[in-house]
Biopython code that builds the backbone (N, CA, C, O; Angstrom):
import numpy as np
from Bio.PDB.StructureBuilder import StructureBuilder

atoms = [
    (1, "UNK", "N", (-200.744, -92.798, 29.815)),
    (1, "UNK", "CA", (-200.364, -91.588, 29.142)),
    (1, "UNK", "C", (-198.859, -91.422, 29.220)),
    (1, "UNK", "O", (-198.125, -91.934, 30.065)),
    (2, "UNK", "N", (-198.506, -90.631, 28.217)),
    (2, "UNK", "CA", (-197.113, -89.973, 28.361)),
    (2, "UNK", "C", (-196.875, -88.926, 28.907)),
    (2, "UNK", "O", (-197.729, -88.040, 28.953)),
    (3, "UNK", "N", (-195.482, -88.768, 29.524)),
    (3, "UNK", "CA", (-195.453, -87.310, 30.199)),
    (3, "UNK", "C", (-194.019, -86.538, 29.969)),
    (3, "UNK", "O", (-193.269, -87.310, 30.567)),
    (4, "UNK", "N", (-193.622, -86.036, 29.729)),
    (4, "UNK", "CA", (-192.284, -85.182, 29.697)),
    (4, "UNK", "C", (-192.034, -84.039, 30.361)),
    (4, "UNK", "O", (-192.925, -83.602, 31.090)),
    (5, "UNK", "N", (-190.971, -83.435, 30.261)),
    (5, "UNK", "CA", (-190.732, -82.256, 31.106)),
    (5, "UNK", "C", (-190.224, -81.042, 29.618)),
    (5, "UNK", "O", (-189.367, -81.320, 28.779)),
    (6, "UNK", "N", (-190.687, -80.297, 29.645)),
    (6, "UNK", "CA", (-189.906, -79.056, 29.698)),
    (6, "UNK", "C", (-189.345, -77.851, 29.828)),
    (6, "UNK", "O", (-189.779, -77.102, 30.703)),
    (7, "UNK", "N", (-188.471, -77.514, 29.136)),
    (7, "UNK", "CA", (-187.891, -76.333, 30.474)),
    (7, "UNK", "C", (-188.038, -75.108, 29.343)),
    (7, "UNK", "O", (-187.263, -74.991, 28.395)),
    (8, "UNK", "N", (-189.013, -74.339, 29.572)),
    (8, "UNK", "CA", (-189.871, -73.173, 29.051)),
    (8, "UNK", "C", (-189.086, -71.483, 29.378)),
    (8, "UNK", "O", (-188.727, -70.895, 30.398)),
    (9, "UNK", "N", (-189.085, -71.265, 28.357)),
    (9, "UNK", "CA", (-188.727, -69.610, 28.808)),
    (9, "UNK", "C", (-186.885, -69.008, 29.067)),
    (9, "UNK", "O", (-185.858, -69.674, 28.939)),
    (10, "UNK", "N", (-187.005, -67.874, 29.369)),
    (10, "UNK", "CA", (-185.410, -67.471, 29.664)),
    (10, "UNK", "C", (-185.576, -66.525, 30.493)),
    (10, "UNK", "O", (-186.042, -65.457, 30.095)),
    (11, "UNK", "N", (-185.197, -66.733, 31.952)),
    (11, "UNK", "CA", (-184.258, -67.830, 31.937)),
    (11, "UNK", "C", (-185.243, -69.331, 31.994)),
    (11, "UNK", "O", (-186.424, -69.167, 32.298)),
    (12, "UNK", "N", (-184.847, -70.522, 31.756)),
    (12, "UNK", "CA", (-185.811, -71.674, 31.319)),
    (12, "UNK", "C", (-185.880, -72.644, 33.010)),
    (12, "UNK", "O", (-185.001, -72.936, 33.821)),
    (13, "UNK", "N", (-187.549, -72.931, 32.956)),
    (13, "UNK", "CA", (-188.176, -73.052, 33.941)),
    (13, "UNK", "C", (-189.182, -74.456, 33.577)),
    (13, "UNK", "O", (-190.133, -74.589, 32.806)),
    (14, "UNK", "N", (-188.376, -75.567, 34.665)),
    (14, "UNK", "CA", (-189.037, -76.659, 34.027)),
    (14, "UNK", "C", (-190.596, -76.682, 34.423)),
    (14, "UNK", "O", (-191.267, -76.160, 35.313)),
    (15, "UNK", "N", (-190.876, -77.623, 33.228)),
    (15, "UNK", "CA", (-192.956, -78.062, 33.541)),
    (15, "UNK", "C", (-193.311, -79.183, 32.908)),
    (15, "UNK", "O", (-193.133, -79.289, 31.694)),
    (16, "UNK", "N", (-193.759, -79.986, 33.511)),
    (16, "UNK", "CA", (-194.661, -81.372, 33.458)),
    (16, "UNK", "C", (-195.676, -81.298, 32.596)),
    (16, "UNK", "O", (-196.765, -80.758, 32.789)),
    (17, "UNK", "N", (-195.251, -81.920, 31.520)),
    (17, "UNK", "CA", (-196.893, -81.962, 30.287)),
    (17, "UNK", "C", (-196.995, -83.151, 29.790)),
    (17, "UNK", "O", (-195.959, -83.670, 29.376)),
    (18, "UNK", "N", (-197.854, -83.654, 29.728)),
    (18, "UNK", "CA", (-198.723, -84.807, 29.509)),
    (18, "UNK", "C", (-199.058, -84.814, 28.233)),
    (18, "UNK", "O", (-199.967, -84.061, 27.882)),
    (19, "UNK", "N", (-198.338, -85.745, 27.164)),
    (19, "UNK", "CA", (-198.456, -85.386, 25.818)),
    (19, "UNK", "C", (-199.307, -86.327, 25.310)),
    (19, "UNK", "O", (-199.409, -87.540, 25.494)),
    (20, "UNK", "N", (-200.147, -85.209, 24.354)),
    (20, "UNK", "CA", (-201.404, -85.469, 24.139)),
    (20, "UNK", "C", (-201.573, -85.416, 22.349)),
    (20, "UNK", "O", (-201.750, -84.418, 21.652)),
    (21, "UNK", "N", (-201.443, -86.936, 21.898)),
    (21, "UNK", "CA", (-201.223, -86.508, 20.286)),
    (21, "UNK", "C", (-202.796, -86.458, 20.192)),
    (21, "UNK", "O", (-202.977, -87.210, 19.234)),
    (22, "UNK", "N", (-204.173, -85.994, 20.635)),
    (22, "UNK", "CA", (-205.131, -85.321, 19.586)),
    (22, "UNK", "C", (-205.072, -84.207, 19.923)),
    (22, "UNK", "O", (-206.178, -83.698, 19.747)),
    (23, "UNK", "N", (-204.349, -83.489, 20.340)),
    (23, "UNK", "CA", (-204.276, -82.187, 20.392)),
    (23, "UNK", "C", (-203.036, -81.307, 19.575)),
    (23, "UNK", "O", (-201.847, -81.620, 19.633)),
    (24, "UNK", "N", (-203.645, -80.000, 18.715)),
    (24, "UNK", "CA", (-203.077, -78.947, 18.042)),
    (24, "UNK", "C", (-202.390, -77.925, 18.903)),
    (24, "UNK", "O", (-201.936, -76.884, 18.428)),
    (25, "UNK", "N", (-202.313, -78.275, 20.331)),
    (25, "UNK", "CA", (-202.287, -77.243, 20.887)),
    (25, "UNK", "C", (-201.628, -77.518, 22.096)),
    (25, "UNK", "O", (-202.153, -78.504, 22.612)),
    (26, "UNK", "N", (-200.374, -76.912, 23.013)),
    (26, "UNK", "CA", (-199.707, -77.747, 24.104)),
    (26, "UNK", "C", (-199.928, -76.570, 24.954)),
    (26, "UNK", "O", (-199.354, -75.493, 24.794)),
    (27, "UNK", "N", (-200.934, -76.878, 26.016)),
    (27, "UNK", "CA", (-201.038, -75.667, 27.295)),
    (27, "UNK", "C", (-200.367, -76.064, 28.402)),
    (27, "UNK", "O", (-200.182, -77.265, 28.599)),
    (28, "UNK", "N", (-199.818, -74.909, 29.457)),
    (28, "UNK", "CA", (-199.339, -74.908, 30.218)),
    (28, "UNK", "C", (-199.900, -73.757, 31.365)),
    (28, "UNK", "O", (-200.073, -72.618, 30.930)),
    (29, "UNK", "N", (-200.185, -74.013, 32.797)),
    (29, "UNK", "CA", (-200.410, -73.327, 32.902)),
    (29, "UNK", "C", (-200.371, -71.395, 33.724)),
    (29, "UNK", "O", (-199.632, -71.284, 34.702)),
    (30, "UNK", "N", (-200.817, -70.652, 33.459)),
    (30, "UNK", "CA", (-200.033, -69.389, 33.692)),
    (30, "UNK", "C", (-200.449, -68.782, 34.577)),
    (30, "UNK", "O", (-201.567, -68.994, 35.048)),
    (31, "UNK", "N", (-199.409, -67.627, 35.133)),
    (31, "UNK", "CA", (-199.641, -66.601, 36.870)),
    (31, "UNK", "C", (-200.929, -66.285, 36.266)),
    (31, "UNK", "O", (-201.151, -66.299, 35.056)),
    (32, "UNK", "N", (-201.802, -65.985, 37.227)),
    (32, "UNK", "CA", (-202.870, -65.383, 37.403)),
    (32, "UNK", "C", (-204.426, -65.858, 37.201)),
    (32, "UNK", "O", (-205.481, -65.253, 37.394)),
    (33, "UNK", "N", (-204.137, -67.228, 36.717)),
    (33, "UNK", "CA", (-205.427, -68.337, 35.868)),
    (33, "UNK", "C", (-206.191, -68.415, 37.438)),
    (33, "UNK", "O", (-205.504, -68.877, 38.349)),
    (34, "UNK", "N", (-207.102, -68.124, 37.637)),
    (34, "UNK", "CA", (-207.932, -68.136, 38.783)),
    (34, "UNK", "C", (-208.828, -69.218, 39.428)),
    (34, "UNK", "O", (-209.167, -69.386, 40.600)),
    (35, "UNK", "N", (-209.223, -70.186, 37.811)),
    (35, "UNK", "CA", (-209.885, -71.498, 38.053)),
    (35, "UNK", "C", (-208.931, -72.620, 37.419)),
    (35, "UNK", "O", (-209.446, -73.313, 36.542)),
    (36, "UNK", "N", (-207.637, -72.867, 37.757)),
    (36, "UNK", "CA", (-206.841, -73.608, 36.813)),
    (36, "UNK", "C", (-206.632, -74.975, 37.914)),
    (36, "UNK", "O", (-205.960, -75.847, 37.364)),
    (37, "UNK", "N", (-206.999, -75.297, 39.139)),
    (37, "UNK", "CA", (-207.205, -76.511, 39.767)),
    (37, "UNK", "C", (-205.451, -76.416, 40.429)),
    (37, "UNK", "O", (-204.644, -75.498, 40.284)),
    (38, "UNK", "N", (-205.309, -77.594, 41.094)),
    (38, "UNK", "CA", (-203.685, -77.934, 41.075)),
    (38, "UNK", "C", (-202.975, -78.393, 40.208)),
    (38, "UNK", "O", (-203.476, -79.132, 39.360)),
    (39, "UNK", "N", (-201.653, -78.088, 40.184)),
    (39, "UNK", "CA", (-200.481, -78.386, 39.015)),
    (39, "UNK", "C", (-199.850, -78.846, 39.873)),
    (39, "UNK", "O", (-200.086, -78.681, 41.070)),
    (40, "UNK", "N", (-198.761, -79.629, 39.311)),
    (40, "UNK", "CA", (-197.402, -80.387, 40.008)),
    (40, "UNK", "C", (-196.744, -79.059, 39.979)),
    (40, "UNK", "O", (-196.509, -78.554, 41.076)),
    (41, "UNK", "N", (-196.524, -78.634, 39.283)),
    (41, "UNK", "CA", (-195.574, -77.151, 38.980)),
    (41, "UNK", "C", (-196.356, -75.779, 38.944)),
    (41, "UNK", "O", (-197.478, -75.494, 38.524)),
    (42, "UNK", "N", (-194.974, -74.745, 39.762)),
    (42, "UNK", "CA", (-195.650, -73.646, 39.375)),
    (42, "UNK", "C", (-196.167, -73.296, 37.957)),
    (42, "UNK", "O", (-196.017, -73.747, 36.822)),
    (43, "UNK", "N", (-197.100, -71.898, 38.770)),
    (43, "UNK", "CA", (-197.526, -71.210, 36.813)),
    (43, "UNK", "C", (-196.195, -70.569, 36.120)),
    (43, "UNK", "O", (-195.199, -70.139, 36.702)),
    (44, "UNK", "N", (-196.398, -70.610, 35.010)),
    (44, "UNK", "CA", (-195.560, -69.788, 34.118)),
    (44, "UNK", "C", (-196.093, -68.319, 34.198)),
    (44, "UNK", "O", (-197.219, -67.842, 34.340)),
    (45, "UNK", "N", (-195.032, -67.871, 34.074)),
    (45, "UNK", "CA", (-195.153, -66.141, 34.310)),
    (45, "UNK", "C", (-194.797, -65.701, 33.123)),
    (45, "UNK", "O", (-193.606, -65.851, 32.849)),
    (46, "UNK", "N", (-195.637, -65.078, 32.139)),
    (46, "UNK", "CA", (-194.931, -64.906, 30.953)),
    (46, "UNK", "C", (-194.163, -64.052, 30.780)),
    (46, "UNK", "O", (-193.358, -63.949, 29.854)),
    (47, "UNK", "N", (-194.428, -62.997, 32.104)),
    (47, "UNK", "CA", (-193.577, -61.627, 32.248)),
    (47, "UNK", "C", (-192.221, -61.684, 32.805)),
    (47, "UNK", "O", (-191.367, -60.797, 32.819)),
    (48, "UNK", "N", (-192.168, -62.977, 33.297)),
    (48, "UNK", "CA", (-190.607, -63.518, 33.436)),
    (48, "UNK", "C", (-189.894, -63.945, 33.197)),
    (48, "UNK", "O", (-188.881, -64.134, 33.872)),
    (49, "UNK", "N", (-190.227, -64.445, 31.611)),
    (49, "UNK", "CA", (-189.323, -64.662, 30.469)),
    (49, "UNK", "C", (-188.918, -63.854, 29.294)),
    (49, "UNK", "O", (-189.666, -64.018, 28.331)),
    (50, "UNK", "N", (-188.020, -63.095, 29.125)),
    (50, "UNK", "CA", (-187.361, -62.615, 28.641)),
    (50, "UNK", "C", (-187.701, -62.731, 27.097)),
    (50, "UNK", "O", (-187.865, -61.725, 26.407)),
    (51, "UNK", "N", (-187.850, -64.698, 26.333)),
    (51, "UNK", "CA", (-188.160, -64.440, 24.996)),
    (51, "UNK", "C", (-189.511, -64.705, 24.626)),
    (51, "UNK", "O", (-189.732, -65.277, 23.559)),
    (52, "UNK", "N", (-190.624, -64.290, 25.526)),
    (52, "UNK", "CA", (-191.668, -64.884, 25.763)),
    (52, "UNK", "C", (-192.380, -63.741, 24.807)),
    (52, "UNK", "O", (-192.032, -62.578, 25.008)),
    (53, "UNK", "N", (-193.398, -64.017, 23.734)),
    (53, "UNK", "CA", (-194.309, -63.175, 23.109)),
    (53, "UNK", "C", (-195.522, -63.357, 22.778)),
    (53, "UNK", "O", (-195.481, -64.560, 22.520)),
    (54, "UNK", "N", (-196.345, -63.112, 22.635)),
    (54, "UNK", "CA", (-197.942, -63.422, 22.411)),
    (54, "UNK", "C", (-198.216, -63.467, 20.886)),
    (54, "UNK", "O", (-197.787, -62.573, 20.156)),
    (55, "UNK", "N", (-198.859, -64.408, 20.455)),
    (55, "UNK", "CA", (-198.760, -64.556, 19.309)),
    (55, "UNK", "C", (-200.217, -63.836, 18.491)),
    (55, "UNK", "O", (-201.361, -64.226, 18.724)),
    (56, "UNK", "N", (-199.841, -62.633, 17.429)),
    (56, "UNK", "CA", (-200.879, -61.975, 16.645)),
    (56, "UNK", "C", (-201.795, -62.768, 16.487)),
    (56, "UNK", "O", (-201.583, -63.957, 16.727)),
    (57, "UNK", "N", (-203.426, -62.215, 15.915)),
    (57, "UNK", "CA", (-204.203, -63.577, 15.604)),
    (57, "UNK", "C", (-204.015, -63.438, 13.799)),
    (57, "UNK", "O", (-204.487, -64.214, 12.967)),
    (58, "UNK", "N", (-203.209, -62.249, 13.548)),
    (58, "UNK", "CA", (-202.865, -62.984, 12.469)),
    (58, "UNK", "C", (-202.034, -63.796, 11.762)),
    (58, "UNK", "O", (-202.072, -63.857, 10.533)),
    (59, "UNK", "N", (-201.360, -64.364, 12.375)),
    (59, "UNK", "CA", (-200.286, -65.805, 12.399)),
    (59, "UNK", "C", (-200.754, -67.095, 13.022)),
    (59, "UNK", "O", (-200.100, -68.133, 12.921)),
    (60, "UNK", "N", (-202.005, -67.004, 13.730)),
    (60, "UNK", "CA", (-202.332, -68.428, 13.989)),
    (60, "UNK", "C", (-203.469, -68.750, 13.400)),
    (60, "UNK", "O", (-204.281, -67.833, 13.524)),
    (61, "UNK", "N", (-203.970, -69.858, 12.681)),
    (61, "UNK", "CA", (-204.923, -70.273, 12.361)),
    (61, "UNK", "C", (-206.136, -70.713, 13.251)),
    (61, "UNK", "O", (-207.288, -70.485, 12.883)),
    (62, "UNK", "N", (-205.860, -71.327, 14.392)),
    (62, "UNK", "CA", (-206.086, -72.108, 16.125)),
    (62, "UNK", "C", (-207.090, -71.094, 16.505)),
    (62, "UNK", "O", (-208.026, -71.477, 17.206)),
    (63, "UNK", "N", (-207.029, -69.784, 16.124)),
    (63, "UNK", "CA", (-207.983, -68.409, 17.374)),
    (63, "UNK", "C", (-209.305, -68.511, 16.865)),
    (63, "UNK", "O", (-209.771, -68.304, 15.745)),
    (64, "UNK", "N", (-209.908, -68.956, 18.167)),
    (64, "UNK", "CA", (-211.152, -68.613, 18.238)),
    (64, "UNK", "C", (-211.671, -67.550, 18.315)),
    (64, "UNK", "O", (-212.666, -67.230, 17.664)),
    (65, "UNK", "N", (-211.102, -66.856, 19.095)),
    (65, "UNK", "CA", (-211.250, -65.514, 19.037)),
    (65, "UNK", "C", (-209.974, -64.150, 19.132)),
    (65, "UNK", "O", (-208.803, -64.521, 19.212)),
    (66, "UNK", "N", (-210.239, -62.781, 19.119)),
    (66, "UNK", "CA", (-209.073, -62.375, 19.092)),
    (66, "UNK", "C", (-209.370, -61.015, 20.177)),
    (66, "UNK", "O", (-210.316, -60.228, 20.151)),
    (67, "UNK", "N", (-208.504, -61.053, 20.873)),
    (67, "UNK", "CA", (-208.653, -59.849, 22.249)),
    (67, "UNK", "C", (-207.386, -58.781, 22.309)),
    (67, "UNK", "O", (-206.380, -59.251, 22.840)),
    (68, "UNK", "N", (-207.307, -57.714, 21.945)),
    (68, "UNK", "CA", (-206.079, -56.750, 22.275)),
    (68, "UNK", "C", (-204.846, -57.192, 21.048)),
    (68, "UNK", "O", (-203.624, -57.051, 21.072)),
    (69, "UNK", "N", (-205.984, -57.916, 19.755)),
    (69, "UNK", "CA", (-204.291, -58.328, 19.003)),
    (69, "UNK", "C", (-204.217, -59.738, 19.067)),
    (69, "UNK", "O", (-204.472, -60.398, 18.060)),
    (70, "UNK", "N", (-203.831, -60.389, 20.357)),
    (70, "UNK", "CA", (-203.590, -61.826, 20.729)),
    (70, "UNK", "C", (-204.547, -62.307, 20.670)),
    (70, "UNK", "O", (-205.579, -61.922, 21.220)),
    (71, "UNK", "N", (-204.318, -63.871, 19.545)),
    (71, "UNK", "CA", (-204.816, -65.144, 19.611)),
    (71, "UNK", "C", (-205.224, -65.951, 21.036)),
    (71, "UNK", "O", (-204.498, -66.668, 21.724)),
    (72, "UNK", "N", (-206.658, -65.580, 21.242)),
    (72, "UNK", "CA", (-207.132, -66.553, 22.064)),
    (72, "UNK", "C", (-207.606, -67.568, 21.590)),
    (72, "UNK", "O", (-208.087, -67.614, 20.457)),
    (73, "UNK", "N", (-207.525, -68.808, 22.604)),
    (73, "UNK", "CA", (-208.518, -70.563, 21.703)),
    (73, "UNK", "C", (-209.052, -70.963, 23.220)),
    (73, "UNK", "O", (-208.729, -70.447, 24.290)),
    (74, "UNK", "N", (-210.134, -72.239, 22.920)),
    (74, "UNK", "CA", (-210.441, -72.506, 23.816)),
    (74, "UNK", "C", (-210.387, -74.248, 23.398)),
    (74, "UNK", "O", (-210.118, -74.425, 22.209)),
    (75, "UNK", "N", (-210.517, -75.008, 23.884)),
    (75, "UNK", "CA", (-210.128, -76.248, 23.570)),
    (75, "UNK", "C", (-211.862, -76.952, 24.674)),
    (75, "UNK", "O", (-212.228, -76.438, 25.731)),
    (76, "UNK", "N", (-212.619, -78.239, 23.933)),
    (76, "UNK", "CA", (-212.728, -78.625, 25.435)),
    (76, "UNK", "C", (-213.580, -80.201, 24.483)),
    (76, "UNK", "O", (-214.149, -80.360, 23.403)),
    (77, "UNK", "N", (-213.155, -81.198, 25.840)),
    (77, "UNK", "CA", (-213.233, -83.048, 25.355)),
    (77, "UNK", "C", (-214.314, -83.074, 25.777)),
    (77, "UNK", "O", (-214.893, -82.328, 26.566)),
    (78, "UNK", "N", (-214.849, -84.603, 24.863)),
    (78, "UNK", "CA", (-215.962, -85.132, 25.080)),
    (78, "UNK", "C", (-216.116, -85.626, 26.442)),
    (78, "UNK", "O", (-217.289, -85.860, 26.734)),
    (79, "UNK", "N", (-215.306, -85.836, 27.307)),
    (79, "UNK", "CA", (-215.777, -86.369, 28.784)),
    (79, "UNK", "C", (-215.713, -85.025, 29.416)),
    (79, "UNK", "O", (-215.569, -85.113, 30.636)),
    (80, "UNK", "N", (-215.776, -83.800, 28.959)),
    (80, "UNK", "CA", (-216.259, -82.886, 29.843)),
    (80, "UNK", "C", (-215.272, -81.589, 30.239)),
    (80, "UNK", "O", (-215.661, -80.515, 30.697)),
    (81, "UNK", "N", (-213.999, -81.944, 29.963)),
    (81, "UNK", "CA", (-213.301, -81.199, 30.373)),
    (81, "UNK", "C", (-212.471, -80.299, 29.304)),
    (81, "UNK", "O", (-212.129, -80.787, 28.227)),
    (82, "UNK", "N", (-212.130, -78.806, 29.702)),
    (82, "UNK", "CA", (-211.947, -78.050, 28.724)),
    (82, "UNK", "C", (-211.210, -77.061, 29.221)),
    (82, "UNK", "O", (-211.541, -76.736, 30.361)),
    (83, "UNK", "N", (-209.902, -76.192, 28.532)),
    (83, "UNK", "CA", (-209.343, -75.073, 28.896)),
    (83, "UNK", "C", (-209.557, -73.839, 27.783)),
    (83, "UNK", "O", (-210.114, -73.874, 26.686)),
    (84, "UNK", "N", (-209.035, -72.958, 28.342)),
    (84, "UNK", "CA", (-208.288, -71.420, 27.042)),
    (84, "UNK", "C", (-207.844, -70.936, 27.793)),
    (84, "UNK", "O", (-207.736, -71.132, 29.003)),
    (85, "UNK", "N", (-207.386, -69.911, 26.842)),
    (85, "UNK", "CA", (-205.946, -68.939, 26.837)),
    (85, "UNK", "C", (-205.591, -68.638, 25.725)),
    (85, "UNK", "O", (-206.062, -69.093, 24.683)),
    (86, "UNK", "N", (-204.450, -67.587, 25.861)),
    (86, "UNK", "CA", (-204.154, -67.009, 24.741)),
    (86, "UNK", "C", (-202.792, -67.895, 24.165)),
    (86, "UNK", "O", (-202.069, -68.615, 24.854)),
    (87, "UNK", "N", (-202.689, -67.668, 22.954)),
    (87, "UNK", "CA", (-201.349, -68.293, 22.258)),
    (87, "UNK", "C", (-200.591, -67.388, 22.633)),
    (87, "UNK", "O", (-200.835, -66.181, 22.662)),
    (88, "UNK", "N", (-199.006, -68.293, 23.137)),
    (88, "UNK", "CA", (-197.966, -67.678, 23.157)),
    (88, "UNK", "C", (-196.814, -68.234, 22.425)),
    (88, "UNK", "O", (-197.031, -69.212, 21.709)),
    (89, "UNK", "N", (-195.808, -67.829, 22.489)),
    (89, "UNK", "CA", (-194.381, -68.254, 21.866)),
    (89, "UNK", "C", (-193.332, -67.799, 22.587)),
    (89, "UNK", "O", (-193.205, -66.579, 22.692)),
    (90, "UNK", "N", (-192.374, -68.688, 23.226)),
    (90, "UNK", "CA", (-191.196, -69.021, 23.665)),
    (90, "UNK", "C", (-190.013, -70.181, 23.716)),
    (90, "UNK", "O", (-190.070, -71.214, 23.049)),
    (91, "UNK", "N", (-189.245, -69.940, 24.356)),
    (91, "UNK", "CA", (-188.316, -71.051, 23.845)),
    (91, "UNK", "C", (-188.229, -72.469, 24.892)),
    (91, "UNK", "O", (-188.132, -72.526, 26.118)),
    (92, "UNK", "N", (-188.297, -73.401, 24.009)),
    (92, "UNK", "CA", (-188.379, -74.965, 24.761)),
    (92, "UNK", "C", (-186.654, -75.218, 25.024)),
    (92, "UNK", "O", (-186.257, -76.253, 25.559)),
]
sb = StructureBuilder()
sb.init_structure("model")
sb.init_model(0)
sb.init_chain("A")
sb.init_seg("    ")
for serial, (resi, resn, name, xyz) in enumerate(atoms, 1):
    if name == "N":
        sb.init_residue(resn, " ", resi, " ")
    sb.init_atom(name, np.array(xyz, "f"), 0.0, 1.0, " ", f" {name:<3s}", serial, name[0])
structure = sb.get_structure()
């Protein structure tokens, strides 16, 4: 696999992602995820970035479902494994 870094948010806060071309969708993961396993890196705090916003579900096509406004999705592979969360938008 491939892996890169980037540095997410403002002020910008690096993170390890594993790039994944069958996927529509680049997760990372965030304060408070309760079953999210270990990461090399902390969570992202979305409340600690400054240009950080949640994206309407009416601007994404991706939402499975929609909670408070924000685009939630859930993603999950044939060998078993699967995440969600809500769409966000900030700066790389």
């Amino acid at each position: 696999y491939y892996a890169v870094v980037l540095h997410i948010g403002t002020p910008p806060r690096p993170f390890s992602l594993i790039v994944d071309t069958g996927s529509s969708v680049t997760a990372i993961v965030c304060a408070g995820c309760d079953r999210c396993g270990r990461h090399a890196n902390a969570r992202f705090d979305p409340e600690s970035s400054h240009t950080f916003a949640r994206v309407p579900c009416s601007e994404a096509p991706q939402c499975t479902s929609c909670q408070k406004h924000t685009c939630s999705y859930s993603v999950s592979y044939q060998e078993g494994s699967s995440y969600s969360g809500f769409l966000g938008r900030d700066l790389l």
